[in-house]
N, C-alpha and C positions, 0 to 999 in steps of 0.2 A: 504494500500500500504506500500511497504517495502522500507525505506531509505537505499539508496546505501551509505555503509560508508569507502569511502579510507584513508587511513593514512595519516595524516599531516604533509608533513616534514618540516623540520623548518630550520633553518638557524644554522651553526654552532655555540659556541659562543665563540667568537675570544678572549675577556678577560680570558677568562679560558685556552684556547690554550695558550696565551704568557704565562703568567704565568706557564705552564706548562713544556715549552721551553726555559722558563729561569732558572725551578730547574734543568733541563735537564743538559743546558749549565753548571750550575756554582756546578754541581756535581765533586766532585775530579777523578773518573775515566773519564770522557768524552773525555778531551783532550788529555790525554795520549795515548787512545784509537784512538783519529783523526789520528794523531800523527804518531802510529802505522800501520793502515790500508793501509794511503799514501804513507809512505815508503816498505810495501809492493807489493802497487798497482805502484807505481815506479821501483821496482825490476824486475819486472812482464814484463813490459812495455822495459826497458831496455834490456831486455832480450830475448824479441822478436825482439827486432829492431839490434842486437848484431849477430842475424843467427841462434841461439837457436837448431843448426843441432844435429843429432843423438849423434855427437862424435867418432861414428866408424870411426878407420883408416885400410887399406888394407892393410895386412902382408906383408915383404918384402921378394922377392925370396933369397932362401938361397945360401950364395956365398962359396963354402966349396973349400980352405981354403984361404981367402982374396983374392978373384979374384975379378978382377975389373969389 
């Protein structure tokens, strides 16, 4: 008879992870980077909430010459 063999998944390993999240963190680009994105993702945001419309305005009829 033939042993049924499934994969054994294992459990992450969370000392490896922090450690890997804290060279993360305390890389000199990281935070600049945060930093950046937010004040993007703010812009964004802002700018939706502002009416963010086309910007087209409709021509004015022409008044030839200063007619009211």
């Amino acid at each position: 008879m033939r042993e049924l063999h499934l994969p054994h998944f294992h459990k992450p390993d969370w000392h490896a992870m922090e450690k890997r999240f804290e060279q993360i963190t305390h890389a000199p680009w990281f935070w600049p980077t945060i930093v950046l994105l937010s004040m993007i993702l703010l812009l964004i945001v802002l700018s939706i909430l502002a009416g963010g419309g086309t910007g087209q305005t409709s021509p004015l009829p022409i008044r030839y010459p200063f007619m009211p």
